[in-house]
C-alpha positions in Angstrom: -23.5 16.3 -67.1 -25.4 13.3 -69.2 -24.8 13.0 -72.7 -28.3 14.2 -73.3 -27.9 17.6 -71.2 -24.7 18.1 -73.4 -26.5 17.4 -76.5 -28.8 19.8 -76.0 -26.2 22.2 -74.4 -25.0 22.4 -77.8 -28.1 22.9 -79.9 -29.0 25.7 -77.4 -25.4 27.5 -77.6 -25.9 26.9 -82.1 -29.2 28.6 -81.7 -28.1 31.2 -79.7 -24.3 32.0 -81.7 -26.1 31.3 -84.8 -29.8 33.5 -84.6 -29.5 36.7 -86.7 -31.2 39.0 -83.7 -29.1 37.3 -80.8 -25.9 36.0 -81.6 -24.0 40.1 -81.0 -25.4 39.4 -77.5 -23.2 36.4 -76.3 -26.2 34.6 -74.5 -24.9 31.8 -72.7 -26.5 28.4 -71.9 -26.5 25.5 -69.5 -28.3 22.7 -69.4 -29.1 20.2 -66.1 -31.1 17.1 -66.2 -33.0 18.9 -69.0 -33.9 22.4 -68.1 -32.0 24.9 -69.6 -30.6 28.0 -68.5 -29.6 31.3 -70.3 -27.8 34.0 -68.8 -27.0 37.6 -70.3 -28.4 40.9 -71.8 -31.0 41.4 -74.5 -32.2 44.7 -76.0 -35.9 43.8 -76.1 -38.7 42.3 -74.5 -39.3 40.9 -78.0 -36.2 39.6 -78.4 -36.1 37.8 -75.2 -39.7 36.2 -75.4 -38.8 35.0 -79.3 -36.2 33.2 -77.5 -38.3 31.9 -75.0 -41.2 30.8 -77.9 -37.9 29.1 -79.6 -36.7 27.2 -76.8 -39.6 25.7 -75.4 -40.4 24.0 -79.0 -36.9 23.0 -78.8 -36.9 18.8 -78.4 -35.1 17.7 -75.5 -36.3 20.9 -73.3 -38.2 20.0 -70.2 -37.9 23.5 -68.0 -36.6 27.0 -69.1 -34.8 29.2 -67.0 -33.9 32.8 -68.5 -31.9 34.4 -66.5 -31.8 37.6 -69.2 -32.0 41.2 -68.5 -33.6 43.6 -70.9 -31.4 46.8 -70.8 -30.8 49.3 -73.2 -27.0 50.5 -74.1 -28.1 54.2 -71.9 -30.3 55.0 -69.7 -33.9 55.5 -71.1 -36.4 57.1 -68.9 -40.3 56.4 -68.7 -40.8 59.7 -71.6 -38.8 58.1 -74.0 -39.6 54.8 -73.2 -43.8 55.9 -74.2 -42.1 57.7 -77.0 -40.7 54.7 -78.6 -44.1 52.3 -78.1 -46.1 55.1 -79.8 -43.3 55.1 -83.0 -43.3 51.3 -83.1 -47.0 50.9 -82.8 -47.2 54.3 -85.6 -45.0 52.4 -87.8 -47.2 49.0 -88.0 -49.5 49.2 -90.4 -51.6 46.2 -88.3 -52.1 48.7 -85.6 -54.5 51.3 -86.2 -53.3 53.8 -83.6 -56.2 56.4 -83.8 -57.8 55.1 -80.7 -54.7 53.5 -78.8 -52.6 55.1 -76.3 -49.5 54.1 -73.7 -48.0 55.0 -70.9 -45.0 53.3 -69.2 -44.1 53.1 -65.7 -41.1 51.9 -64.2 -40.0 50.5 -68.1 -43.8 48.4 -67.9 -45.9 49.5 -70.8 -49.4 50.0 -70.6 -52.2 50.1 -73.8 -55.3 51.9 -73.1 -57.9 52.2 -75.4 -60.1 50.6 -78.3 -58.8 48.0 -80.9 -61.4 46.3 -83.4 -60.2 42.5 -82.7 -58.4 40.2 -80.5 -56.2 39.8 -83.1 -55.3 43.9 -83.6 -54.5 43.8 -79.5 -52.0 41.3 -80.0 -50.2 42.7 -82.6 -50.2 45.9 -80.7 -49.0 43.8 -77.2 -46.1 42.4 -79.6 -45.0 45.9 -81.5 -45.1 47.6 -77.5 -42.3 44.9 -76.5 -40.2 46.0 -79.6 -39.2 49.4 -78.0 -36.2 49.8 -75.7 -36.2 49.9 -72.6 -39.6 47.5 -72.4 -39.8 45.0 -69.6 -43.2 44.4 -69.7 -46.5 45.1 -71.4 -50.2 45.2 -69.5 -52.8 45.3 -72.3 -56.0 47.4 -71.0 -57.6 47.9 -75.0 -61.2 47.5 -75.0 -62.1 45.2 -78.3 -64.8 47.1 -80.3 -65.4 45.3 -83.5 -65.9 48.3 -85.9 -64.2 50.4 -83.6 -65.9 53.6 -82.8 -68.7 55.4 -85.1 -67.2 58.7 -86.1 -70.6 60.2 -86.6 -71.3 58.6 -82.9 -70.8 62.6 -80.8 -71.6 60.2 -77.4 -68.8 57.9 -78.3 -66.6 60.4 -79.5 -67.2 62.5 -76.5 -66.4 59.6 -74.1 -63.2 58.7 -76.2 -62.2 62.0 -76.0 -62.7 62.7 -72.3 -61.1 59.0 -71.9 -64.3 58.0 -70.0 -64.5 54.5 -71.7 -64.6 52.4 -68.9 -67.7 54.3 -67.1 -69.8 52.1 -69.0 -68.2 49.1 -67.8 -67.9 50.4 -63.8 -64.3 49.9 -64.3 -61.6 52.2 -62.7 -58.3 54.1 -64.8 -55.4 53.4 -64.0 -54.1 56.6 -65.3 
């Protein structure tokens, strides 16, 4: 191993002992002609793409590799997987969950529905991958800026019935 790789061998191993949400893990890293490697068990999708957003801005880090499971300390099924996206996206106050739903399948999280901006489906993508048991998140919300008009019976009707994509000749998934 170069002195480089081992340099950076040890900044990755600091980051990942020393990080608040990771170190109870015992992530371990490797590092070979600059591409690094982790290997272990995380909690959360979130927690394992932070990692991923904190590595790749790490200097010296030309390829990342993580080889890290997202499992939970039980066995979660699909209910309670859905369960816990809807309390994480109710508990966000960035999220307005009137006119968002999910469903997961196989631990991959699905949000259906209406959101007001790009910015509103984002933060609902990032509060999904908070829940256990989350290894992935497909985003299917419509952006509506100003959301629906309650006093709108057509649109209310069509929400209700969850027709939304007629207009748009699109199928449901679900």
């Amino acid at each position: 191993m170069s002195d480089k790789d081992k340099a950076l061998q040890r900044r990755v191993q600091q980051f990942l002992d020393n990080d608040k949400d990771l170190k109870g893990y015992g992530l371990k890293a490797n590092v070979v002609d600059g591409e690094v490697q982790v290997s272990g068990v995380v909690d959360t999708l979130s927690e394992k793409t932070r990692l991923e957003e904190n590595l790749k801005k790490m200097p010296g880090v030309k390829r990342l590799e993580l080889g890290l499971a997202v499992s939970t300390d039980g066995a979660i099924d699909d209910k309670s997987v859905t369960e816990e996206v809807m309390e994480e996206l109710n508990a966000n106050p960035q999220v307005k969950l009137r006119h968002i739903g999910a469903k997961s399948v196989d631990g991959t999280v699905y949000l259906m529905g209406t959101v007001e901006t790009p910015g509103e489906e984002q933060e609902a993508i990032k509060t999904a991958q908070k829940a256990r048991g989350v290894t992935g998140v497909v985003s299917q919300l419509k952006i509506r800026p100003g959301g629906y008009d309650d006093y709108d019976l057509d649109a209310i009707f069509h929400h209700q019935v969850n027709n939304d994509n007629e207009d748009e000749g699109e199928a449901r998934l679900f």
